[in-house]
Backbone bond lengths (Angstrom), bond angles and torsions (degrees), N, CA, C in turn:
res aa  C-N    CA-C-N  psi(-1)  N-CA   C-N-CA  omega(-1)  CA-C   N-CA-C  phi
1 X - - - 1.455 - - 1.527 109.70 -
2 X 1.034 122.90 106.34 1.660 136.27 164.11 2.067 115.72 -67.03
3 X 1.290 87.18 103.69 1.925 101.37 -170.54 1.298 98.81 -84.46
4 X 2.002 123.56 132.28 1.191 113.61 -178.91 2.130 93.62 -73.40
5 X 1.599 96.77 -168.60 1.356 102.76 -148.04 1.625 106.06 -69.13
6 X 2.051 97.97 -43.35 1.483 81.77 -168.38 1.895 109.22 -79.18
7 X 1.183 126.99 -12.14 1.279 93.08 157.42 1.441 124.03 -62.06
8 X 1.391 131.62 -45.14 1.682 115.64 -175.89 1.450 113.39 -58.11
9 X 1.277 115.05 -4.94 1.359 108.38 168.71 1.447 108.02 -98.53
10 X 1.131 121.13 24.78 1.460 98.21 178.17 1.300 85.10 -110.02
11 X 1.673 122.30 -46.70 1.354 120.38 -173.46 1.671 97.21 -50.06
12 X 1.197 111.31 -67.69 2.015 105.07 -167.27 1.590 93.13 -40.36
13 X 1.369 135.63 -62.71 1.352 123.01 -167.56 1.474 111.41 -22.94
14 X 1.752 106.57 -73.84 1.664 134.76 -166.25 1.285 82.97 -63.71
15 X 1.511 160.58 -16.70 1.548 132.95 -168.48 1.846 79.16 -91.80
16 X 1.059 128.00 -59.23 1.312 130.85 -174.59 1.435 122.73 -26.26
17 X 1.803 109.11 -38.93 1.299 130.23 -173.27 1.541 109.32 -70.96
18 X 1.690 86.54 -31.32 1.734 78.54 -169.49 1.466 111.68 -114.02
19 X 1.499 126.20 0.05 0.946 111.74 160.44 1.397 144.67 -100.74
20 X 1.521 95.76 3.15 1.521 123.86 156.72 1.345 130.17 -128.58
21 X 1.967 106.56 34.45 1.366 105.58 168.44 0.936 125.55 42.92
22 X 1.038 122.34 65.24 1.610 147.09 -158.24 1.684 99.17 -100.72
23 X 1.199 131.36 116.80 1.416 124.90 -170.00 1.705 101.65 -118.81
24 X 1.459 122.30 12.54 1.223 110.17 164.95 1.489 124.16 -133.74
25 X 1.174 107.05 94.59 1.649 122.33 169.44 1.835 113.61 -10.30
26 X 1.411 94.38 -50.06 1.971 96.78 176.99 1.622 100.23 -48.97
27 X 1.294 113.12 -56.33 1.720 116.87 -158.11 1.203 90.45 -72.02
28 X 1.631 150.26 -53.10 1.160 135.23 -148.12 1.800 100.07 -85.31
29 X 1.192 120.77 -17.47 1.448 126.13 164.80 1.348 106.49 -74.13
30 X 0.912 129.89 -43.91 1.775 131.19 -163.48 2.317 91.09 -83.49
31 X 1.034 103.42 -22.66 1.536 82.74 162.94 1.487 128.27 -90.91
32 X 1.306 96.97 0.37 1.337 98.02 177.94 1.101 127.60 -102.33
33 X 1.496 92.38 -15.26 1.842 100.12 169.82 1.451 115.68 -90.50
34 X 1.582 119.24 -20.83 1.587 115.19 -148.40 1.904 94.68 -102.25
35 X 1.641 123.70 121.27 1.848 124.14 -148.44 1.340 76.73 -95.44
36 X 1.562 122.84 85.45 1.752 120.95 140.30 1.600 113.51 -11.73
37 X 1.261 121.93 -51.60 1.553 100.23 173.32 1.533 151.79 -86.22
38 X 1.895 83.71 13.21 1.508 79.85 150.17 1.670 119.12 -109.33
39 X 1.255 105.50 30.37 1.522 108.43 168.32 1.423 111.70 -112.82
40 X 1.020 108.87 37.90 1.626 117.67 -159.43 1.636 101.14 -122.33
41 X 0.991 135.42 -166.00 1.945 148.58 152.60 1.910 86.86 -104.41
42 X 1.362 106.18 174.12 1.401 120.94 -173.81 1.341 102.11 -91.62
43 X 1.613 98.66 144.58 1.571 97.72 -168.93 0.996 119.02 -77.60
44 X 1.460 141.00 -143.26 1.590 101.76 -28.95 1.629 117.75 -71.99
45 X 1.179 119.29 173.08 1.786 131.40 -130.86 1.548 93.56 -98.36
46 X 1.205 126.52 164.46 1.251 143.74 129.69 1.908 108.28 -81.41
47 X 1.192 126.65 134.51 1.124 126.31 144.74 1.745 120.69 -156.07
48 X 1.364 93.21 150.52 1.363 94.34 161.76 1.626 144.71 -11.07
49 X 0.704 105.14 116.40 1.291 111.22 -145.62 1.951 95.82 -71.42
50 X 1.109 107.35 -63.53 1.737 129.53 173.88 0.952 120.03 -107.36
51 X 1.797 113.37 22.23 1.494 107.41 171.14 1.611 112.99 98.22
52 X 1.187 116.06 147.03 1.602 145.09 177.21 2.172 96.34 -19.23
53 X 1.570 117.66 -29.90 1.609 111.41 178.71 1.060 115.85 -106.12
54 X 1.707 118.10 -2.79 1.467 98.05 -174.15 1.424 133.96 -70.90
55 X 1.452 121.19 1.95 1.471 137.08 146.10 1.653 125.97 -51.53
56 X 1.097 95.41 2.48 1.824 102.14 -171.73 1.553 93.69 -104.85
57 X 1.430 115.67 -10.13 1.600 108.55 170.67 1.697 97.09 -77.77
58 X 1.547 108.08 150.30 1.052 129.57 -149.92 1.611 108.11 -95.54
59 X 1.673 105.99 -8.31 1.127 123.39 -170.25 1.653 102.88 -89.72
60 X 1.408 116.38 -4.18 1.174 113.44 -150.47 1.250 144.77 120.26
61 X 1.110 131.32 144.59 1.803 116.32 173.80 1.234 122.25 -66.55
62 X 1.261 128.60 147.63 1.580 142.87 -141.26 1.600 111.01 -119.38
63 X 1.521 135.33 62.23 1.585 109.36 -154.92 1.597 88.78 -118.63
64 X 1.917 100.06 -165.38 1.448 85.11 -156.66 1.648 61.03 -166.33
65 X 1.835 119.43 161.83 1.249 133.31 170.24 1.593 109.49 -97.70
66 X 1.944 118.85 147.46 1.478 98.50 -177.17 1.832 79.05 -73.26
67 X 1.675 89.26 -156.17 1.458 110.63 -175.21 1.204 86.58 -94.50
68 X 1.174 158.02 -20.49 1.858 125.77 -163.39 1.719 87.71 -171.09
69 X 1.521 101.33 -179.04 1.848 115.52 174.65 1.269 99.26 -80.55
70 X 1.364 133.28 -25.23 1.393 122.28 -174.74 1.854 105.76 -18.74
71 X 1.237 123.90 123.67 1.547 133.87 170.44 1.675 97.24 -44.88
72 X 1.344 107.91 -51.47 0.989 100.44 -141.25 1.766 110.90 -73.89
73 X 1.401 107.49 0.78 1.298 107.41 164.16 1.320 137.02 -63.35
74 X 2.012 116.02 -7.11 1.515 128.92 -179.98 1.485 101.78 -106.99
75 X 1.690 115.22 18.54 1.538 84.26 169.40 1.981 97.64 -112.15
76 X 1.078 102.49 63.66 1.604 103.36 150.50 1.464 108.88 -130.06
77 X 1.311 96.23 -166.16 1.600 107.18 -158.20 1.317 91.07 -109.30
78 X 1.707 107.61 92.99 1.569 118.08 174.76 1.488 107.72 -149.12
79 X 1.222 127.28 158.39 1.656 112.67 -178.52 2.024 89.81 -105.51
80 X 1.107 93.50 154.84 1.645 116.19 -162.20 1.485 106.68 -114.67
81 X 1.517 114.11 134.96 1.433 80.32 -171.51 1.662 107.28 -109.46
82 X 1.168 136.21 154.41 1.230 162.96 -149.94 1.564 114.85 -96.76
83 X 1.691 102.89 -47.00 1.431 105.89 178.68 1.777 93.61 -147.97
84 X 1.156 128.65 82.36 1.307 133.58 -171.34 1.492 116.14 -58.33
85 X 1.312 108.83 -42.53 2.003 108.93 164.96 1.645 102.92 -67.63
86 X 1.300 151.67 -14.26 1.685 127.24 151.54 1.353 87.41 -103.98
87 X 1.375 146.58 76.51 1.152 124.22 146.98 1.457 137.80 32.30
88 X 1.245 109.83 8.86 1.865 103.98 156.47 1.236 142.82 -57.74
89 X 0.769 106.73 143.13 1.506 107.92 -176.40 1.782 122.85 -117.63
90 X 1.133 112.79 147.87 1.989 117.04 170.40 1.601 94.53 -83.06
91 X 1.491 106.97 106.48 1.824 95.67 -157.19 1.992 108.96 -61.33
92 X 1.338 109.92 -151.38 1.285 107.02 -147.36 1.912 89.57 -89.64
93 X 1.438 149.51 122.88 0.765 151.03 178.36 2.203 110.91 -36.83
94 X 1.032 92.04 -43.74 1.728 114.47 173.91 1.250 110.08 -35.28
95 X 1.021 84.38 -77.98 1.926 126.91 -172.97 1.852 104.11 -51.17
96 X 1.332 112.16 -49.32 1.248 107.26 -171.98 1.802 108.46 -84.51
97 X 0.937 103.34 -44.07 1.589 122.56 153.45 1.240 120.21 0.59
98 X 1.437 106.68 -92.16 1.428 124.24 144.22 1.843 118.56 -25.12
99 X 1.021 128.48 -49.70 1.481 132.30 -168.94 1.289 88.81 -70.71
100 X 1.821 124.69 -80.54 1.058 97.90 -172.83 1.063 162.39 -53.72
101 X 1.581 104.14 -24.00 1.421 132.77 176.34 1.880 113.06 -61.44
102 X 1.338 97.33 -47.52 1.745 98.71 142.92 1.331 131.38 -29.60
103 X 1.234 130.80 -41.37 1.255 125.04 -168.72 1.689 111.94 -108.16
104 X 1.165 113.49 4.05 1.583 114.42 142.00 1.767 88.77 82.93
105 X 1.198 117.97 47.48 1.946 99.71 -165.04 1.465 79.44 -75.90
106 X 1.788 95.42 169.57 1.683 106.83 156.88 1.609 93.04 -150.62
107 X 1.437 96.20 -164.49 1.552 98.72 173.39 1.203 134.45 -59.04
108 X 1.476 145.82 148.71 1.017 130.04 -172.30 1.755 127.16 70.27
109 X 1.101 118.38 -1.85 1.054 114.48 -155.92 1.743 88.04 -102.33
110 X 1.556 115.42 160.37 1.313 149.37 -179.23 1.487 124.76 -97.65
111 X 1.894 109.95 78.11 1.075 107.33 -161.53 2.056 96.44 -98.50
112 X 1.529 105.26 157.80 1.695 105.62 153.43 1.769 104.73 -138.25
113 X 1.280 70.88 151.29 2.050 99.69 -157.62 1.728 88.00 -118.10
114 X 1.439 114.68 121.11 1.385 122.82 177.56 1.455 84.21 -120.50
115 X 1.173 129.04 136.74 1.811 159.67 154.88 1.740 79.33 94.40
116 X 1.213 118.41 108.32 1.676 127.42 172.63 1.561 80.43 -90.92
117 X 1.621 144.95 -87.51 0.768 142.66 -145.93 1.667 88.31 112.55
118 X 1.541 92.54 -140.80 1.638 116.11 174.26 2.019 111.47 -87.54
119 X 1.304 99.79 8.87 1.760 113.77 172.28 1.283 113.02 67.88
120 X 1.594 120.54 16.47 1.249 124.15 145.01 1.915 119.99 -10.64
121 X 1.848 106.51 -70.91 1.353 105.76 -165.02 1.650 106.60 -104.50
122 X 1.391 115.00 16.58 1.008 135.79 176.78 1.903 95.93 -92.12
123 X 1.371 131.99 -48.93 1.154 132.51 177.16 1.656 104.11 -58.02
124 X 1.076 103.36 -59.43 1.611 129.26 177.27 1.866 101.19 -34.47
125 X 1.174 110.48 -57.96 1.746 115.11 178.42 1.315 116.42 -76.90
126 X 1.547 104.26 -19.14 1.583 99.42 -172.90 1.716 97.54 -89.92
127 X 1.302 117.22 -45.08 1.424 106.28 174.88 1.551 114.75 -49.15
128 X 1.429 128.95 -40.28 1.584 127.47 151.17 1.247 151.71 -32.61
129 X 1.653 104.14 -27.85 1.364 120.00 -172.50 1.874 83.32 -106.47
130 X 1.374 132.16 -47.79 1.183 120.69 -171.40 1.676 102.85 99.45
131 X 1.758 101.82 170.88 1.552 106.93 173.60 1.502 99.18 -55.40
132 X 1.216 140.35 -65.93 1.423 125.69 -158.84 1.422 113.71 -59.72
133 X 1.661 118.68 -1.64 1.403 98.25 -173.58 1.905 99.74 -111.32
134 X 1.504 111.22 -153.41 1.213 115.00 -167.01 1.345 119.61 -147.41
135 X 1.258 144.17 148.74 1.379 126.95 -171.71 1.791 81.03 -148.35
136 X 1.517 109.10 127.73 1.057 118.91 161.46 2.153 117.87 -124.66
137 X 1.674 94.15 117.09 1.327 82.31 -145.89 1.864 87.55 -124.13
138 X 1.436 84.46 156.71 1.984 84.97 -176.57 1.526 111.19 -121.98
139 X 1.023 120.03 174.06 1.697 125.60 -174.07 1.224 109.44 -169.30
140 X 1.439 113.94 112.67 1.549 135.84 177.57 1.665 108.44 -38.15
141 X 1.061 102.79 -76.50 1.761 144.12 -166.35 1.854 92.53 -58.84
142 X 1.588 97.64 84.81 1.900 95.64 147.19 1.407 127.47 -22.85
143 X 0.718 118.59 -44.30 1.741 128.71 -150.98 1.874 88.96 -95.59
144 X 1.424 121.66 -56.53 0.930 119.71 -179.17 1.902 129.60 -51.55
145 X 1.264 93.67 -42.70 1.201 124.50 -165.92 1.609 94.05 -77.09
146 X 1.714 125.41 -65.14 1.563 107.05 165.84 1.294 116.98 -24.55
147 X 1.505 131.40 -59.67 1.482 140.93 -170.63 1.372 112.07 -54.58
148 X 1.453 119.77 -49.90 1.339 135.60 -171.54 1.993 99.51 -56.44
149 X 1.350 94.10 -66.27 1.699 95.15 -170.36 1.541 104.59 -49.61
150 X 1.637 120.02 -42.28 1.571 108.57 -172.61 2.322 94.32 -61.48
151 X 1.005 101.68 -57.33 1.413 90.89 -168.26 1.426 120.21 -39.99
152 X 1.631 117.42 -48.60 1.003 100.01 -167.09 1.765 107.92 -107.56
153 X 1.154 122.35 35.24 1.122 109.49 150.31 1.477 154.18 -73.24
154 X 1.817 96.72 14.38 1.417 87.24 159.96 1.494 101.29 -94.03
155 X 1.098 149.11 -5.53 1.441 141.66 -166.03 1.643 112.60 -90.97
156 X 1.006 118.86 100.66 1.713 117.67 -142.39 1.609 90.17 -103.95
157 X 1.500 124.25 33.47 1.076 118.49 -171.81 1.840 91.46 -121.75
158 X 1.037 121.10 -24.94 1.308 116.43 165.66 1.075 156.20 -104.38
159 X 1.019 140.71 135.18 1.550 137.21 -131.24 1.880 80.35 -124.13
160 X 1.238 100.95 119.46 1.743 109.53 168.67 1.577 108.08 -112.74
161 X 1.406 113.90 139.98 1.237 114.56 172.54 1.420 109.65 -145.36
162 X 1.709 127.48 164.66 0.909 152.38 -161.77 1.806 119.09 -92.29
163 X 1.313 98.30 96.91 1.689 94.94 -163.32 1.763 116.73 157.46
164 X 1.097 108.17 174.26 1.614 123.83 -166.25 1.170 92.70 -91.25
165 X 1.617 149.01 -55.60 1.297 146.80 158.83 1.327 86.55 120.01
166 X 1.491 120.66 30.94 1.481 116.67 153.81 1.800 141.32 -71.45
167 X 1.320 86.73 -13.68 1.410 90.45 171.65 1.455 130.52 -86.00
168 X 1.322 104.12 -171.98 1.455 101.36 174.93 1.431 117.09 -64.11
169 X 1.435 124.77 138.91 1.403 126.99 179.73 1.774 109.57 -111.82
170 X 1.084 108.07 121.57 1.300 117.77 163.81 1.321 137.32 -24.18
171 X 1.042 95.14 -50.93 2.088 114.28 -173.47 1.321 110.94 -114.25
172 X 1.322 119.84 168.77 1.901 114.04 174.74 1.915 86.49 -111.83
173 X 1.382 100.47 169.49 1.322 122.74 -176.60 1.354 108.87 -121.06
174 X 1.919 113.04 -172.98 1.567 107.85 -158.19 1.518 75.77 -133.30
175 X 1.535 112.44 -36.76 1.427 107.03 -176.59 1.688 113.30 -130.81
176 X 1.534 153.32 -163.83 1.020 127.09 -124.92 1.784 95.97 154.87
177 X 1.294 118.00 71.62 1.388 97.09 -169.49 1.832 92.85 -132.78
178 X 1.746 115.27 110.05 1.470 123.15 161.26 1.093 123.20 -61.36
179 X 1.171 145.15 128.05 1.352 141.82 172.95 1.658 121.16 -96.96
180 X 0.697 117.53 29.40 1.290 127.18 -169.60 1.368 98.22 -151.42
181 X 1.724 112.96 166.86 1.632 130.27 160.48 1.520 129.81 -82.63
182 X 1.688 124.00 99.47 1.484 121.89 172.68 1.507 103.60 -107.24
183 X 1.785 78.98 -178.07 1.860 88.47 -166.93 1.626 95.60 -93.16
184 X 1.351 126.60 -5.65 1.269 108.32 -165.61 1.516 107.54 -169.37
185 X 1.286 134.98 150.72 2.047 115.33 -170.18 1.954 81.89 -77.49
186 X 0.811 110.79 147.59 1.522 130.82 154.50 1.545 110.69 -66.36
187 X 1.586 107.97 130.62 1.556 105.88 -178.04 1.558 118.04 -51.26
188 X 1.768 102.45 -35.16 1.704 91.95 175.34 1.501 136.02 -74.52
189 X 1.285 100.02 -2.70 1.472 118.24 169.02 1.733 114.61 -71.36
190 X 1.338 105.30 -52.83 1.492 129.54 162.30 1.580 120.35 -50.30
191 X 1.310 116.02 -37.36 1.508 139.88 -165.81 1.261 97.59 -81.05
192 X 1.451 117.25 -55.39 1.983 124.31 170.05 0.933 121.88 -86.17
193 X 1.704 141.22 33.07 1.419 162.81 -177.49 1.305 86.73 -80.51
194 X 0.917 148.03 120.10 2.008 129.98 147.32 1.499 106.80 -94.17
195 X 1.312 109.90 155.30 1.138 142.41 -168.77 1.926 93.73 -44.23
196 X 1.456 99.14 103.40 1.800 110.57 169.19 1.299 94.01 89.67
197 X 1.429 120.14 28.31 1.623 93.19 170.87 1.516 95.32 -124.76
198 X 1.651 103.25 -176.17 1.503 99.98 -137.92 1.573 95.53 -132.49
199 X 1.518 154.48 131.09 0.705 168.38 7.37 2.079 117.79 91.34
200 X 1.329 121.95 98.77 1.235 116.32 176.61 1.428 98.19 -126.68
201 X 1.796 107.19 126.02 0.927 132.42 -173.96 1.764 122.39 -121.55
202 X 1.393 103.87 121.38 1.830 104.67 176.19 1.895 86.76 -84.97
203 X 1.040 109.94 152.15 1.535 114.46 173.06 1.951 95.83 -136.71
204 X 1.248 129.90 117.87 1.369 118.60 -167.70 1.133 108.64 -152.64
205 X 1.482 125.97 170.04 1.504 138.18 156.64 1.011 118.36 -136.29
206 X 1.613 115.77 155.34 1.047 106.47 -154.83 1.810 121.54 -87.76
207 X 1.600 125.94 132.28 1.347 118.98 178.90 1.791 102.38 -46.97
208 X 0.920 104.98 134.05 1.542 127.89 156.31 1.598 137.79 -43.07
209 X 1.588 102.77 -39.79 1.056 110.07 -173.31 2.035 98.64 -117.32
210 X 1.474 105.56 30.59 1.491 106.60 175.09 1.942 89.89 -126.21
211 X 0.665 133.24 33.27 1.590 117.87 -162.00 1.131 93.66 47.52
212 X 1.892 95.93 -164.61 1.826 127.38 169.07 1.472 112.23 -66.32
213 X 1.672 120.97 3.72 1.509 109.91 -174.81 1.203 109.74 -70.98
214 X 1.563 118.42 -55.83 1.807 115.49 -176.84 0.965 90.88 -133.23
215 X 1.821 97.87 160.30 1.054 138.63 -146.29 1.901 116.55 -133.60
216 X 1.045 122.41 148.36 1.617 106.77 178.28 1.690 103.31 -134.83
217 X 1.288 120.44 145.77 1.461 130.43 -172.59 1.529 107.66 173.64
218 X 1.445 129.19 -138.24 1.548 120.09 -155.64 1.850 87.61 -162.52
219 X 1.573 88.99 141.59 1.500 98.76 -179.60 1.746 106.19 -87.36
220 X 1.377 121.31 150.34 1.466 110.90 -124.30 2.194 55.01 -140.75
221 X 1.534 129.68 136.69 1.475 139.03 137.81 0.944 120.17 -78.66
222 X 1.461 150.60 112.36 1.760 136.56 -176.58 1.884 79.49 -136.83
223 X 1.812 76.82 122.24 1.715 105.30 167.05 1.568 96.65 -116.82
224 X 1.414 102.31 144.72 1.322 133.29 -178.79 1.689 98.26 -87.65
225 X 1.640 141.29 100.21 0.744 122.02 134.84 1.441 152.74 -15.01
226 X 1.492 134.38 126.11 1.698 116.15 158.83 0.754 146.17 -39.46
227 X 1.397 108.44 -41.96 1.723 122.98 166.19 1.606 109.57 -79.41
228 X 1.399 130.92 13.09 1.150 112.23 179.77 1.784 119.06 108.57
229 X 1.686 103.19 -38.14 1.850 99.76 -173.14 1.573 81.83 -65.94
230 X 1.799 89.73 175.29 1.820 127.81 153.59 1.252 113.81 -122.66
231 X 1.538 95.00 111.97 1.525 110.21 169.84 1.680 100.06 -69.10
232 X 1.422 123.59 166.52 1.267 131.32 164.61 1.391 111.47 -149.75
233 X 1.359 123.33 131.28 1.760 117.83 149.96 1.369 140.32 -122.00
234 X 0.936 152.93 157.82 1.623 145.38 149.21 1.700 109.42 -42.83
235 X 1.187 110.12 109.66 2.122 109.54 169.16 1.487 93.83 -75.70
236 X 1.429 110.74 -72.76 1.879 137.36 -153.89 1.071 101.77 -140.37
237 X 1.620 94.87 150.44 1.375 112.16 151.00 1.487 112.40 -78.63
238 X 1.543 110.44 159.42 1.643 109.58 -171.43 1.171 107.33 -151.74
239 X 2.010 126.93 154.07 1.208 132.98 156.91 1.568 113.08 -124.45
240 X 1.371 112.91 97.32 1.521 120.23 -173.76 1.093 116.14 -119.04
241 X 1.688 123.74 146.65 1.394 110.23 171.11 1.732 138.58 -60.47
242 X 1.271 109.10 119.18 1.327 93.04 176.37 1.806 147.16 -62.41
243 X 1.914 86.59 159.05 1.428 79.48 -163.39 1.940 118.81 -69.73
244 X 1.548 108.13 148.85 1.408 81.57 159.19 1.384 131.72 -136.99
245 X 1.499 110.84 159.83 1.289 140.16 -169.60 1.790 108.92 87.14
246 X 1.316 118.38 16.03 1.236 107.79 165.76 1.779 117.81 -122.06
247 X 1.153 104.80 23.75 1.665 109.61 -166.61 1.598 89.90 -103.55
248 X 1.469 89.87 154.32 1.853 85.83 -173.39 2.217 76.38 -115.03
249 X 1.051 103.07 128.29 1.274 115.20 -171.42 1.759 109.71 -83.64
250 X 1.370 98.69 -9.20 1.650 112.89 178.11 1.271 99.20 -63.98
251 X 1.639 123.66 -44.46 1.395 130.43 -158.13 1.834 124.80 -80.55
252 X 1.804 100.77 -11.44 1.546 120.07 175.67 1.232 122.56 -62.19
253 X 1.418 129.73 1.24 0.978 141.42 175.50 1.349 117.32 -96.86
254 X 1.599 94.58 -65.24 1.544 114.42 163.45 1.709 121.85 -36.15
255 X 1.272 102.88 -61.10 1.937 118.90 165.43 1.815 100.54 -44.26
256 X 1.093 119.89 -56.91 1.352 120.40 -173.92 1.577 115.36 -58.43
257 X 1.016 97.89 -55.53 1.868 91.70 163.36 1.657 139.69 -55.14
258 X 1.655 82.51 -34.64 1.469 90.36 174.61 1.846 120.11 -74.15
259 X 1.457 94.72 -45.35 1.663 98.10 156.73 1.615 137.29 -57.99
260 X 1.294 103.86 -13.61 1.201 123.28 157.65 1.712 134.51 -76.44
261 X 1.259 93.07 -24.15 1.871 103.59 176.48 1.453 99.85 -84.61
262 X 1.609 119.14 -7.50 1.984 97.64 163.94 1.586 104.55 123.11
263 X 1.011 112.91 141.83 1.851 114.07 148.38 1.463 127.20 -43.75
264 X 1.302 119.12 -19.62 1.363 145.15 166.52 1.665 104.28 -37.80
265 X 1.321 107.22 -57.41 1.778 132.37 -102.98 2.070 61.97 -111.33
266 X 1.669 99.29 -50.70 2.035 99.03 -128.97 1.809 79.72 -92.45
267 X 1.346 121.56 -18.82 1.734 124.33 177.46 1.081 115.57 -61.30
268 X 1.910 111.98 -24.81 1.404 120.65 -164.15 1.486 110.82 -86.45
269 X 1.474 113.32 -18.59 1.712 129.55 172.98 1.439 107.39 -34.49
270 X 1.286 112.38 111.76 2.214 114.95 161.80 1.207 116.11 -120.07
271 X 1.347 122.94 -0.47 1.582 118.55 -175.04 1.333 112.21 176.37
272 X 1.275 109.14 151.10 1.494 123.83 -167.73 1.479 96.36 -101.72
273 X 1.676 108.28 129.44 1.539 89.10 -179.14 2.009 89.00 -128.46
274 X 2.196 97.37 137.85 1.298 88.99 155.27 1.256 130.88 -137.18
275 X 1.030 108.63 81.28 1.649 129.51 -167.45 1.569 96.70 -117.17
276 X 1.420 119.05 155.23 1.479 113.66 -179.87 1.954 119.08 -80.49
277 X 1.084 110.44 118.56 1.837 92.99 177.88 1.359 85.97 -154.17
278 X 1.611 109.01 167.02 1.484 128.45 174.77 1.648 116.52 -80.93
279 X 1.125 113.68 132.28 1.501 124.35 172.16 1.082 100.73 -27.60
280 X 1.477 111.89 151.09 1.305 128.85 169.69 1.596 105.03 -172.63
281 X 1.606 100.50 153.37 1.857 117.63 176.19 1.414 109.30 -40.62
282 X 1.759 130.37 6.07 1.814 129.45 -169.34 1.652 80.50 -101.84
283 X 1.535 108.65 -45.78 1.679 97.38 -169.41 1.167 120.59 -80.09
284 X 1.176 143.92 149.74 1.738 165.85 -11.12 1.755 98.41 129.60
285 X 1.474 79.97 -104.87 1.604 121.82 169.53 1.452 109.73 -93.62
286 X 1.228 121.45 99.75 1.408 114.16 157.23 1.582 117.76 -98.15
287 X 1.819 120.57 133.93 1.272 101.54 179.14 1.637 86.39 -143.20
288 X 1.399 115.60 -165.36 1.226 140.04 176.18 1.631 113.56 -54.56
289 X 1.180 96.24 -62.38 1.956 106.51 170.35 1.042 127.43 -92.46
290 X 1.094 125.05 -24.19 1.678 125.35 172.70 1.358 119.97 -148.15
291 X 1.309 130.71 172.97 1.778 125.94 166.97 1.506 99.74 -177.92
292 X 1.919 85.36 126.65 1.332 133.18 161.58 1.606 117.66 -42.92
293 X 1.405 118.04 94.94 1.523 115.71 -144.47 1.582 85.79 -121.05
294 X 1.702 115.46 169.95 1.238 119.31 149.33 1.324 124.18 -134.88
295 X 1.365 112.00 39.03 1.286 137.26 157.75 1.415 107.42 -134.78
């Protein structure tokens, strides 16, 4: 039996729900409405060969062609790739899943999306937040970013722009989701946190035997308290491409050690602290502006 599209997307949605415990109805609706293939290049696909890790083999990344453009070959849980000569990818539907579903969006709410890509999960959040809400989302990559604005211009809720999203930002947000791997949240990321909003972070260094393209470390939640603290935790471990021009490359060493003291070490994380004090056995991550503490 051949399913037209938007039912197989409802099923990929509901497989989504349940295979990454998906606890919010908005996100598992917003995948079912938002057609991944027009955020795509024309098929047929590059993807992953074994899924969102098979780059963690040492031999290399692992991909494989679908059989045809049929759409309906991007509604599984595979990352797609975007620009197949640099190896990008539309990351693994799963994987991001999980991130967002983390950040609790609802209506109305004020999300920013740093690495949109081609605005795949940028559509995905904006169908979440709804007309009253907002998605302000950035993209390094010229080339990408042309693509991104044609895609998502029917979604009149997001404002896409051209850039690392290092600068100063205008407005505060409710949610906060990087797509890419840094060494550390940037204070202006922190600075536009508003009170209960939530923060998803790749924190990484880079594998060795991939160049500076990807990176491996642990996605880091930082909620902005009412009164002012930052809670922080470990979600996952992760291997994502890194970000660029915002990694302080001083700190790849530092990240490497700390990933090295264990799940022990990175489980024990409760709060981001940035006040000035000297290292100590509570911190994680110690850096210049902030540190990943468990006290």
């Amino acid at each position: 039996m051949i399913l037209d599209l938007d039912l197989r997307r409802r099923f990929f949605a509901e497989e989504l729900e349940a295979v990454a415990r998906l606890r919010s109805a908005r996100l598992v609706d917003a995948f079912a409405a938002v057609p991944r293939e027009r955020f795509l290049p024309a098929g047929p696909w590059t993807v992953l060969s074994d899924g969102a890790d098979s780059y963690m083999v040492m031999a290399g990344i692992r991909t494989r062609p679908t059989a045809d453009a049929d759409p309906a070959r991007v509604y599984h849980n595979v990352a797609v790739a975007i620009d197949p000569e640099r190896q990008l990818f539309n990351g693994q539907p799963g994987t991001l899943a999980v991130w967002i579903d983390a950040l609790d969006l609802a209506a109305g709410m004020r999300v920013l999306h740093i690495g949109a890509g081609l605005g795949y999960y940028t559509a995905v959040m904006a169908a979440c937040v709804g007309a009253a809400g907002r998605v302000v989302a950035y993209e390094v990559d010229e080339a990408l970013t042309r693509d991104a604005f044609r895609n998502l211009a029917p979604y009149r809720n997001v404002d896409l722009r051209c850039g690392d999203g290092s600068g100063r930002l205008e407005e505060s947000f409710d949610a906060i989701l990087v797509n890419a791997g840094v060494t550390h949240p940037l204070e202006t990321w922190l600075d536009a946190l508003a009170p209960g909003g939530r923060l998803m972070l790749p924190v990484t260094t880079p594998l060795p035997t991939m160049g500076s393209t990807l990176g491996k470390g642990v996605v880091v939640l930082i909620t902005r308290q009412d009164e002012g603290a930052i809670s922080a935790r470990v979600v996952t471990f992760v291997a994502i491409y890194s970000a660029l021009g915002i990694r302080d490359p001083a700190l790849d060493e530092r990240i490497g050690k700390a990933l090295m003291a264990g799940p022990g070490q990175w489980q024990a994380v409760k709060r981001l602290r940035r006040d000035p004090h000297d290292a100590a056995a509570a911190c994680w991550l110690h850096t210049d502006t902030c540190c990943f503490s468990s006290m």
